[in-house]
C-alpha positions in Angstrom: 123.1 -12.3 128.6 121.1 -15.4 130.4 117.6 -13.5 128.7 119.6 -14.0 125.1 120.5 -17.8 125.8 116.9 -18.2 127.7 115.4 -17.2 124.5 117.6 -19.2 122.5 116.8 -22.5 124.8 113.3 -22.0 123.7 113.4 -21.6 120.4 115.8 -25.2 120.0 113.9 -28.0 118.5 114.1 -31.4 120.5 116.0 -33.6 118.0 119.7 -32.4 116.4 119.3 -29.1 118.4 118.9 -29.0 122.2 120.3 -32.7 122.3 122.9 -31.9 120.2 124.6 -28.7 122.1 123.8 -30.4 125.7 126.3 -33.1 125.8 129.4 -30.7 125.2 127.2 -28.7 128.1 127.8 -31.6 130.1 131.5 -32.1 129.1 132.4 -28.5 129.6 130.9 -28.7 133.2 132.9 -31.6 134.1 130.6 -34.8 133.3 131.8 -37.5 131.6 129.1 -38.2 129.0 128.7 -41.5 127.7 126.5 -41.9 125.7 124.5 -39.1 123.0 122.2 -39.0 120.9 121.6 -41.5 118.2 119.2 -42.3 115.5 117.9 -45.9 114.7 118.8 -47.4 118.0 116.9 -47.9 121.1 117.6 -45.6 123.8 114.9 -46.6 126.3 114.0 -42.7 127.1 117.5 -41.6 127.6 118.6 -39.7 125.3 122.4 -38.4 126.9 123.8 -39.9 130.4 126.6 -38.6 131.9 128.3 -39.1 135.3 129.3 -36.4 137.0 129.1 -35.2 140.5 125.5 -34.0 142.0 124.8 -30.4 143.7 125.7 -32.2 146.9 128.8 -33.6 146.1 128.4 -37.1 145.5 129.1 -38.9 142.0 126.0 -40.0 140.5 124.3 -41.3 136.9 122.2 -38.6 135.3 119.9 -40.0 132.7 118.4 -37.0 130.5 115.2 -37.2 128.4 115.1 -33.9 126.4 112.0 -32.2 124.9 111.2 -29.1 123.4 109.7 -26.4 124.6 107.6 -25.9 127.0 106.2 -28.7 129.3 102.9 -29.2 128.8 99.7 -31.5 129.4 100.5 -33.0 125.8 104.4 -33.2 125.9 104.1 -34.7 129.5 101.5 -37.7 128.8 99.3 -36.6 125.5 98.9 -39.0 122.5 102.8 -38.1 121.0 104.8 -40.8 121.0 107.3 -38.1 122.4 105.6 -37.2 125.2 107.8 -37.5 128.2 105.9 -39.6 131.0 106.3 -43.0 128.8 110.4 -41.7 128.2 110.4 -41.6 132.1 108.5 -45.5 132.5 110.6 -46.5 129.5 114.1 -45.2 131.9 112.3 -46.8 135.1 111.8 -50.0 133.5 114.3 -50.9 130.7 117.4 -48.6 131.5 118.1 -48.3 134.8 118.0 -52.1 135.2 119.4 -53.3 132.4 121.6 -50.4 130.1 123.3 -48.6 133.0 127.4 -49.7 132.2 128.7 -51.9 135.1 131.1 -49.7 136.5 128.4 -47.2 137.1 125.7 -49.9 138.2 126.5 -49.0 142.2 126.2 -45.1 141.5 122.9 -43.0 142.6 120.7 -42.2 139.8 119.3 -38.8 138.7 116.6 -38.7 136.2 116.5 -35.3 134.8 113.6 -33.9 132.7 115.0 -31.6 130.6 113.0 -29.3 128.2 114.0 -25.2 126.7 111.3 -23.2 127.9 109.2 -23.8 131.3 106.9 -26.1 133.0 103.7 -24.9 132.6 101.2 -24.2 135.5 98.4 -27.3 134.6 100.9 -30.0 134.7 103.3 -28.7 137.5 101.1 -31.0 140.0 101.1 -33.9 137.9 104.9 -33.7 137.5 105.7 -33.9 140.7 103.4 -36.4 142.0 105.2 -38.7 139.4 108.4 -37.8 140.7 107.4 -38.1 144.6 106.1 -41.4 143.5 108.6 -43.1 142.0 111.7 -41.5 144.0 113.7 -44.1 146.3 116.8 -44.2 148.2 118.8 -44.4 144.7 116.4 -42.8 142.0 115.9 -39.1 142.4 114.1 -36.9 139.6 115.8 -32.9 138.7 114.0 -30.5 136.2 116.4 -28.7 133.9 114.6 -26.2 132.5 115.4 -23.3 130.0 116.2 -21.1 133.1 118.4 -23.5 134.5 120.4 -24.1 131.5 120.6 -21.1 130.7 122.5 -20.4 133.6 124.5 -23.4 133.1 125.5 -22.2 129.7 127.1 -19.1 131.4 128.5 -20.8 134.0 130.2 -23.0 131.9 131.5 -21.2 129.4 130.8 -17.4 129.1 131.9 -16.6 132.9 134.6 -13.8 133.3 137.5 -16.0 133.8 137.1 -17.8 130.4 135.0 -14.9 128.2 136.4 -11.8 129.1 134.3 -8.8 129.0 135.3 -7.5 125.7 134.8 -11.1 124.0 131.3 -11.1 125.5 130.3 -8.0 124.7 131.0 -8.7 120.5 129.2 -11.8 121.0 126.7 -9.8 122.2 126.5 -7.1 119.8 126.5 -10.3 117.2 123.3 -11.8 118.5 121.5 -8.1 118.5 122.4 -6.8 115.4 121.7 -10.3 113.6 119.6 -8.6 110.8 122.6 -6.6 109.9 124.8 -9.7 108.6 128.1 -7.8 107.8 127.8 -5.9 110.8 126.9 -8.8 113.2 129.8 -11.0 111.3 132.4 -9.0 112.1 131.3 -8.6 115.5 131.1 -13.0 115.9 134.6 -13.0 113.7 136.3 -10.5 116.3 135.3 -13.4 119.1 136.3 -16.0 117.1 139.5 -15.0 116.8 140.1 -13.3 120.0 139.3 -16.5 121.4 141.6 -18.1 119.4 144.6 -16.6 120.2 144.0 -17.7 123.8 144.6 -20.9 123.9 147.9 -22.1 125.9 147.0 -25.4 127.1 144.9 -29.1 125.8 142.1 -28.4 128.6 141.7 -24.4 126.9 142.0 -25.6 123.5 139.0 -28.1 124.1 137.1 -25.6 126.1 137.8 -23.0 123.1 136.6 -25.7 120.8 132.8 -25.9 122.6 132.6 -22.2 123.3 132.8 -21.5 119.6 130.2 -24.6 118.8 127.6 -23.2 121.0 128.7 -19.7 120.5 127.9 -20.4 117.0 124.4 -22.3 118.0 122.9 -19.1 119.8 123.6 -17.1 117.2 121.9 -19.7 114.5 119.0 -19.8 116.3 118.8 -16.2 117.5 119.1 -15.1 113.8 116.7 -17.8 112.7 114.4 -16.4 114.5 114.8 -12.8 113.1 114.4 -14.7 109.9 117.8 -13.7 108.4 120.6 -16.1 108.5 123.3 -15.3 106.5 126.1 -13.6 109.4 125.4 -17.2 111.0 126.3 -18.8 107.6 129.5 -17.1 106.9 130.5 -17.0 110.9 129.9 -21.0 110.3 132.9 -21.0 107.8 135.2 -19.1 110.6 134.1 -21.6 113.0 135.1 -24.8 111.5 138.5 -23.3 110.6 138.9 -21.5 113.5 138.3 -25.3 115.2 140.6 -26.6 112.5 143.2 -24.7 113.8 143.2 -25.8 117.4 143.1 -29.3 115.9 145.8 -29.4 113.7 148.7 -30.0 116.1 147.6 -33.0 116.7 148.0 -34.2 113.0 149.7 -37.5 113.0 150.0 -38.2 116.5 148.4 -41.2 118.2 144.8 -40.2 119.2 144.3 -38.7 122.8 141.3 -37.2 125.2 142.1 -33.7 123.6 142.7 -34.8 119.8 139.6 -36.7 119.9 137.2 -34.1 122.1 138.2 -31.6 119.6 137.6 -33.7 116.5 133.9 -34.3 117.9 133.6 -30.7 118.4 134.5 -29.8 114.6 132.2 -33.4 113.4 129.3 -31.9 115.0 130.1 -28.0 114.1 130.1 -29.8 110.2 126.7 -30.9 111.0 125.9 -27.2 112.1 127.3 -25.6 108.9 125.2 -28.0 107.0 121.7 -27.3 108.9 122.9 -23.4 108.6 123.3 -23.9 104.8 119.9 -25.7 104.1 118.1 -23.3 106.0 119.8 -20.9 103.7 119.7 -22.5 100.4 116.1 -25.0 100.9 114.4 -22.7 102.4 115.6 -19.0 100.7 117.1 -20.0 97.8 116.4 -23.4 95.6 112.4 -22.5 95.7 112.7 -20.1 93.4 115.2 -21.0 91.3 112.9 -21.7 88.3 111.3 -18.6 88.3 113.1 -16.2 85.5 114.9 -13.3 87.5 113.3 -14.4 90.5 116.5 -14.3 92.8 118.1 -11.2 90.8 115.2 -9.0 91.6 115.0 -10.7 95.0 118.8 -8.4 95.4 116.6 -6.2 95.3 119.2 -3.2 94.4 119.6 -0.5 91.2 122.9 -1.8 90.1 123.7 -5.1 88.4 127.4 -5.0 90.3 125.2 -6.1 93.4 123.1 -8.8 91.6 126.7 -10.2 90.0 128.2 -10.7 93.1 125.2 -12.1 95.2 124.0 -14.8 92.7 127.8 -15.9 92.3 128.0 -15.9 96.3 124.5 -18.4 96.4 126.0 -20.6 92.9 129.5 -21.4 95.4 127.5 -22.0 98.7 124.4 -24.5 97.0 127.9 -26.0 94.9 130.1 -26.1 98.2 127.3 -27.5 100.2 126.9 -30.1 98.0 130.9 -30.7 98.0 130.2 -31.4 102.1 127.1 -33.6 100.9 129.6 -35.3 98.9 132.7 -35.8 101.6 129.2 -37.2 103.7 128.3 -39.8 101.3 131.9 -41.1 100.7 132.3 -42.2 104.5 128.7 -43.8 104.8 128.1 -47.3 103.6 126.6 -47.4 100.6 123.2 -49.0 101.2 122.8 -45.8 103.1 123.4 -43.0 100.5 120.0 -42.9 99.1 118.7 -39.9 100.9 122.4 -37.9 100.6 122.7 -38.9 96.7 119.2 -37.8 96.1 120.1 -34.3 97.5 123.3 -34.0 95.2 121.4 -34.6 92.1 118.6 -32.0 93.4 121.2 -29.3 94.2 123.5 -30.4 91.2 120.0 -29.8 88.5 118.9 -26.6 90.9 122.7 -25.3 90.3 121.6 -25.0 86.6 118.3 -24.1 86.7 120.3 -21.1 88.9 122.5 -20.0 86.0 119.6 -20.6 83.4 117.2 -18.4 85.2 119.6 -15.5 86.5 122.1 -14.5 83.0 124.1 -12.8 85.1 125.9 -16.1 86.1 127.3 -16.4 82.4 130.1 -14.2 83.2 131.7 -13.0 86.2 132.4 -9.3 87.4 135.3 -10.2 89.3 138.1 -12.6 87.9 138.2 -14.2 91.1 134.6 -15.5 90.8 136.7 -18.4 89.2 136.5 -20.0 92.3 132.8 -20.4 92.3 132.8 -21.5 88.6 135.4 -23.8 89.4 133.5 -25.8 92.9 130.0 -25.7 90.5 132.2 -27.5 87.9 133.5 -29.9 90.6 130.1 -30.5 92.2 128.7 -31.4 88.4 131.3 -33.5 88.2 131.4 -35.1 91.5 127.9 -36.0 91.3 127.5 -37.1 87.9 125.6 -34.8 87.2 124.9 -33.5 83.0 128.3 -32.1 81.8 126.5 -30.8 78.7 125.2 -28.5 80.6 128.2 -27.6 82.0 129.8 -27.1 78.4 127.1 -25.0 77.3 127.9 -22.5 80.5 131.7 -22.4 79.8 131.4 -22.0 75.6 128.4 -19.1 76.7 130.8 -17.6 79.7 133.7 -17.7 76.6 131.9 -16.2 73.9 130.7 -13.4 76.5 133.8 -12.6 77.6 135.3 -11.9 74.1 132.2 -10.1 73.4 132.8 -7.5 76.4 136.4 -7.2 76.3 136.4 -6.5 72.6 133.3 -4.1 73.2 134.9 -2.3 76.3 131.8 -3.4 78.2 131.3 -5.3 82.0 133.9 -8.0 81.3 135.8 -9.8 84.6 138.5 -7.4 86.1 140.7 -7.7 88.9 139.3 -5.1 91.2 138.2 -6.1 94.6 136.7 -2.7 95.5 133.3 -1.9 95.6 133.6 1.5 94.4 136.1 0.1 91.5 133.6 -2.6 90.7 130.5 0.4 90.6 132.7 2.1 88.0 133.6 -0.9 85.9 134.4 -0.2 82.9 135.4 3.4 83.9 136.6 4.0 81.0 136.9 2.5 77.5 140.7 2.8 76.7 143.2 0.8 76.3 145.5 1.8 78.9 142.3 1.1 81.4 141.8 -2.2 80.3 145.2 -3.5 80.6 144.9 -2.2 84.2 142.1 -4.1 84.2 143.3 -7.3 83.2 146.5 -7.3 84.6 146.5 -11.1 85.4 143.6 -13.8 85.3 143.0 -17.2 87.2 139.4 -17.5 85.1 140.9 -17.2 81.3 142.9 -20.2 82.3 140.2 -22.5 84.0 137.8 -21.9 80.8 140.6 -22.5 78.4 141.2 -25.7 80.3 137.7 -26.9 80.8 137.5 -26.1 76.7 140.2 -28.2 75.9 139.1 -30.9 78.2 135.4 -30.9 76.5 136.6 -30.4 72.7 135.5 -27.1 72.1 138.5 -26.2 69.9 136.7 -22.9 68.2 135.7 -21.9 71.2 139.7 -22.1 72.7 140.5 -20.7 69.4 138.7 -17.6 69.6 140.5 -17.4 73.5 144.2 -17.7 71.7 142.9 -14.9 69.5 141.7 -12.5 72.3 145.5 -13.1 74.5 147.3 -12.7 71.3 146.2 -9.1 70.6 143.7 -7.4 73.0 144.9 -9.3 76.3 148.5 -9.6 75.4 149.7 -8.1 78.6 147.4 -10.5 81.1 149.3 -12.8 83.2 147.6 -16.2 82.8 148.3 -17.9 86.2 147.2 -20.5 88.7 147.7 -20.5 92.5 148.8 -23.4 94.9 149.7 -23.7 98.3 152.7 -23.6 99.9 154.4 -24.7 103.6 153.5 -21.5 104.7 149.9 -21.8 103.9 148.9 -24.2 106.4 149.0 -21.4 108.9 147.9 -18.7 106.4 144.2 -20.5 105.5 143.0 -19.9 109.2 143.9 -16.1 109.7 142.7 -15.1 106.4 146.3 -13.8 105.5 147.3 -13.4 101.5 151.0 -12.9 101.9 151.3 -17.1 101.1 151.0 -19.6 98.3 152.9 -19.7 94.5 151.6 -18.3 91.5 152.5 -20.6 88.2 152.4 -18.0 85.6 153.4 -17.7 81.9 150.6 -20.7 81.0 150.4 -21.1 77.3 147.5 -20.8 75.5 147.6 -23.0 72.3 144.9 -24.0 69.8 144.3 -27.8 70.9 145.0 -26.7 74.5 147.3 -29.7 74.9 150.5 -27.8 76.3 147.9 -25.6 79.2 146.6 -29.0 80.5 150.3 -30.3 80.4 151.6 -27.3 82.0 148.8 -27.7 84.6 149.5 -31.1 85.4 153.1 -30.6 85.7 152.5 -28.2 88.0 150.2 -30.2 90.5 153.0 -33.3 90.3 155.8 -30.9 91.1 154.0 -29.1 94.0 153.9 -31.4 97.2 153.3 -28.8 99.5 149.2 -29.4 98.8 149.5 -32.9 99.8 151.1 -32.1 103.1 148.3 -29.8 104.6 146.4 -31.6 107.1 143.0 -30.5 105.8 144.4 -32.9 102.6 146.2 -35.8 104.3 143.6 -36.3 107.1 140.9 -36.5 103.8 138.5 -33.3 105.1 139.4 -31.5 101.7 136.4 -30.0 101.6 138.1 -27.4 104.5 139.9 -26.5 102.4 137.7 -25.6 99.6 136.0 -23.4 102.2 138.7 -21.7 103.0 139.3 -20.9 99.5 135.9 -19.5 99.3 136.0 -17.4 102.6 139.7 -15.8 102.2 139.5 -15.4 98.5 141.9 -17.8 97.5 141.6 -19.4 94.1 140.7 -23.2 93.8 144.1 -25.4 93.8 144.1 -26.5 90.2 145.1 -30.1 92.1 140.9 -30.2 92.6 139.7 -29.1 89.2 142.4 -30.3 86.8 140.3 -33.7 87.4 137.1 -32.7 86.2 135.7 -35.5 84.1 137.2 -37.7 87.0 136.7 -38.6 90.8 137.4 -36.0 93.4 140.9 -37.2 95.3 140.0 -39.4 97.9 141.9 -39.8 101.0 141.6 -42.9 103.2 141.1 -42.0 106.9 141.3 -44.0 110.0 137.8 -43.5 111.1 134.4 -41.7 109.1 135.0 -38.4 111.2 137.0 -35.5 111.2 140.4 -36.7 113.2 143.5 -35.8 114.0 145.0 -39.1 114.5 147.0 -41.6 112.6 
């Protein structure tokens, strides 16, 4: 296990990755960090100080400078302005005399060079000089290298007590079999919520919390590495509910040490998600978007079943993404959006050029796929982005499902397994289509999003098709209920109401009225806390993860503003 998180150490970059899982490192061991790392401030070389007690006992500052890699001639004093000798002089100079909080001023000081991999040979001499030379009675120097926190990571929190054997030994299989994502996944989801399930008191809960975070780092980096990152991606989606969960009973009550350690846990997990997804989607995905088939050959299997179902799963993670991107830009001032609107207008233009370049995404295999058509509507939306477009894909996605249906071909069914999906259409009789098309959350988002962009003969020809060859399908929506707040984070499908019986009229007037009077009469969405604390897009994840359709309260709103919920503070919190 140390070898695995040795690797890993070394493979962290400096900025956002090994400065970023350090400080709840430090917390988990006992420090009391405070102050991280921040971006357009001066830090004078320090980029986390803690206060915690030394190897011999006694309470003392430790001022860390963090660097990646190895340490080497050019890292330690080369031409980088990241090198770490001036970050040292910068600490010696500036910090120590004048940054270091009052209450801490009368403490010993430990200056720690920190750095993932080792100190190499050439400069080993040079190091030490520097720190013989400028140690005193109150400044000391420490090397924390990738060998020493490594062992630190075990120690504080993969030892026995806390990760017992069986927990360690699926996050272990995780990490190794990382090139086999459904393999490895289930492997990291068996941890996740083994670990869980063991959580009795506010100090465990918190500790539970970081595990998972860096649990969740080692394997991003481990899998990056193998060049294949997509059990990390969908592990990332546990995660943040998983940490939702051991945050949530805490909702509405005055903040606290535990509320608020937790809630920085799940801020910077978000952050995690998103550098999992871009990795995913900039680097995998969007570059070859353009090219005509490129990601459906890129399945690289015989049947179009497989193609269906992966280009629908990479349309809801770019649109979901950019949902995140868009929660992001809300709670940023707006001189500062530039960079984050910029990136929703790329992936909002990309998300067509997607659907334009891969036909499958005109129709969906499953009827469930609704809930990716439905978060690619709302990121269009969202972001401003060219709704023509998006009427073009739902009065093509409309005429191709009458098309199949009529013809007996590959229209949307309700089967969820593989081998039924394979088969689909196994055979062309009626009494198998009605099985079929028992019931139908997608039939009533188009006919919706029809009505809502005038496309009366296109709703027309939908009336047509439900009054003779889909008489029997159930036209539905599904919405939370009070038992669902529990249900979203164990994955559970025994929860939520169905609204069925929607009517499907020529000028669509009575489905939208229908769908509206649904979403005022149902309070039970505005009560879960992923809603009323404003982190909605939570729960749009956990709609994609478990399977759950969209809550029409998100898309019934199409042409307007997602709901926005004010918040106490720009961060995930628990508090009032």
């Amino acid at each position: 296990m140390k070898l695995i998180f040795r690797s890993y150490l070394a493979s962290l970059k400096e900025r956002e990755e090994l400065d970023a899982i350090l400080p709840d490192l430090l917390s988990e061991l006992g420090y009391v960090v405070y102050s991280r790392p921040q971006r357009g401030t001066t830090q004078a070389g320090v980029d986390i100080a803690a206060v915690g007690n030394d190897e011999d006992g006694e309470r003392k500052v430790f001022l860390f400078s963090v660097k990646q890699g190895d340490l080497t001639r050019t890292t330690w004093n080369g031409n980088s302005p990241q090198a770490l000798r001036p970050s040292l002089e910068e600490i010696l100079d500036d910090y120590i005399p004048h940054r270091i909080p009052k209450r801490y001023q009368g403490l010993k000081v430990v200056i720690c060079l920190v750095f993932g991999g080792d100190m190499q040979e050439q400069v080993r001499n040079a190091v030490s000089g520097y720190m013989d030379q400028h140690t005193t009675d109150r400044i000391s120097f420490d090397e924390w290298n990738g060998d020493k926190l490594a062992g630190l990571l075990l120690k504080g929190v993969l030892r026995e007590e806390i990760m017992p054997k069986e927990l360690r030994s699926h996050f272990q299989k995780a990490i190794s079999l990382a090139d086999q994502p459904d393999i490895a996944y289930q492997h990291f989801g068996s941890m996740v919520y083994e670990l869980g399930k063991r959580v009795a008191t506010d100090k465990e809960r918190i500790r539970t919390a970081r595990q998972l975070y860096i649990a969740l780092w080692v394997f991003f980096v481990w899998a990056r590495d193998v060049d294949n990152v997509e059990a990390p991606y969908r592990s990332s989606e546990l995660v943040l509910l998983g940490l939702w969960n051991l945050l949530r009973g805490y909702i509405g009550k005055p903040r606290n040490a535990v509320n608020k350690a937790i809630s920085t846990v799940i801020n910077h997990a978000v952050q995690l998600h998103l550098s999992i997804a871009q990795d995913y989607l900039f680097r995998k995905v969007l570059p070859h978007v353009e090219a005509r088939y490129g990601l459906s050959m890129a399945v690289q299997s015989r049947t179009w079943v497989d193609v269906n179902l992966k280009l629908f799963e990479i349309l809801g993670r770019l649109s979901l993404t950019g949902l995140w991107i868009v929660w992001l830009s809300e709670r940023m001032p707006t001189s500062e959006r530039g960079d984050l609107d910029a990136k929703l207008r790329e992936l909002s233009k990309m998300g067509f050029q997607l659907i334009n370049s891969n036909p499958t995404l005109f129709l969906p295999l499953k009827d469930d796929q609704s809930i990716e058509v439905s978060l690619f509507l709302m990121l269009v939306s969202a972001t401003g982005g060219n709704m023509l477009d998006a009427e073009t894909w739902i009065e093509e996605m409309a005429k191709r499902y009458v098309l199949t249906l009529r013809g007996h071909g590959r229209y949307p069914c309700v089967f969820q397994d593989y081998r039924d999906l394979i088969a689909h259409p196994r055979e062309q009789t009626e009494e198998y289509r009605r099985e079929a098309t028992s019931g139908s959350t997608l039939l009533p988002l188009i006919a919706a999003c029809l009505a809502r962009f005038g496309q009366f003969a296109g709703l027309q020809v939908l009336v047509d098709l439900k009054s003779h060859q889909l008489e029997h399908c159930t036209l539905q929506l599904w919405m939370p209920d009070e038992t669902s707040e529990v249900a979203f984070h164990d994955g559970s499908h025994d929860h939520g109401i169905a609204v069925t019986g929607l009517p499907l009229t020529a000028d669509g007037i009575e489905l939208l009225e229908v769908i509206d009077a649904a979403c005022e009469r149902s309070k039970d969405f505005d009560e879960l806390s992923m809603v009323k604390t404003g982190n909605w897009p939570l729960l749009l994840m956990a709609c994609r993860h478990h399977r759950f359709p969209v809550p029409p309260q998100f898309w019934r709103h199409l042409l307007r503003p997602l709901p926005s919920v004010e918040v106490a503070e720009n961060s995930v919190s628990a508090g009032t």
